[in-house]
N, C-alpha and C positions, 0 to 999 in steps of 0.2 A: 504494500500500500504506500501510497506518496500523496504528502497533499501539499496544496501547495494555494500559497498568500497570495491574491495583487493587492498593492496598493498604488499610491499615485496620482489617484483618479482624480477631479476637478470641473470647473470652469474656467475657461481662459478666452482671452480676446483671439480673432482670426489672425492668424501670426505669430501668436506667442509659441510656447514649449511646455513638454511637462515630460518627468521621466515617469514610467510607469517601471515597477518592480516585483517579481515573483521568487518568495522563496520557497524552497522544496522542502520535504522534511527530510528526506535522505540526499545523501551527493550528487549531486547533478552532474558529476562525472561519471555515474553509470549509467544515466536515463538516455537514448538514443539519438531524440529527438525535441526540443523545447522551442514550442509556437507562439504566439501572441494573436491572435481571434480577434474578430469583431462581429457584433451582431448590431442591427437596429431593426425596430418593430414591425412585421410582416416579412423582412426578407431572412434568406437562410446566414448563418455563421460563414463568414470566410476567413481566409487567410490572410496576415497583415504581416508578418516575418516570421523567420522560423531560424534555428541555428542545427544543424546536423553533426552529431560526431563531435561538437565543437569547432570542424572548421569550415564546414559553409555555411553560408550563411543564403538566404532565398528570400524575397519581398513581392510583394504584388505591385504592382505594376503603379497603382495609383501613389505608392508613397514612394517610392527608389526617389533616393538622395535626400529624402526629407525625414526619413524614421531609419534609425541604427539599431541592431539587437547585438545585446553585446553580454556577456556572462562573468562570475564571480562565483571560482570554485571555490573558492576558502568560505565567502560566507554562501554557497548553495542559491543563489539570486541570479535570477536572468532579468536583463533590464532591457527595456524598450524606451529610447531617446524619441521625442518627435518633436520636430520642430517647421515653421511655416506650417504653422496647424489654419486647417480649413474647417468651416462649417460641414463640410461631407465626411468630416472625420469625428464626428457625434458619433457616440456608436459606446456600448459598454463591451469591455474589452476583457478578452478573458485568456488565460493561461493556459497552455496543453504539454502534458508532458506524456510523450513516447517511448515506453522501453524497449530494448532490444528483444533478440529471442522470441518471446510470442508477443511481441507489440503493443503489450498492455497499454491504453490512453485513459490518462487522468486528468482533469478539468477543474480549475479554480474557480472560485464563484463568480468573480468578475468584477467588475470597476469604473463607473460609469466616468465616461468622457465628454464634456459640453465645450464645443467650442462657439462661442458667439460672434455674430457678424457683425 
């Protein structure tokens, strides 16, 4: 079992930044895969970055150059930097972690994110 925190979440003006943060309860040097999700009300959860293995890293297409995922083995935390934050990046934001082996995926509760125009 692994569970795992966001915090981070907020209000912020169109423009601004916030780091969003997940810790795990175990190392995150053994979990496979660690994502950062979004959801907003009636459409499905996607992908917003992901970090593999620790060394790739993968974004969707709407945030590339403007949101970094970047990780912290000592303290078990994957963080998501975003910055030039838009109003289409409202969205509560949620943690996924992928293990190896049989692929187990585990889900944080999430974190809402408002960004205002």
């Amino acid at each position: 079992q692994v569970q795992l925190v966001e915090s981070g979440g907020g209000v912020v003006p169109a423009g601004g930044s916030l780091r969003l943060s997940c810790e795990a309860s175990k190392t995150i040097y053994s979990i496979n895969t660690m994502g950062w999700y979004r959801q907003v009300p009636g459409k499905e959860r996607e992908l917003v970055a992901a970090i593999i293995t620790g060394r790739h890293t993968n974004y969707a297409d709407s945030v590339k150059g403007r949101f970094t995922i970047s990780r912290d083995i000592a303290k078990n935390i994957v963080y998501l930097q975003m910055n030039s934050l838009k109003p289409g990046d409202t969205a509560v934001y949620y943690c996924k972690a992928t293990m190896g082996g049989g692929g187990t995926v585990y889900w944080g509760q999430g974190t809402q994110v408002t960004v205002s125009s």
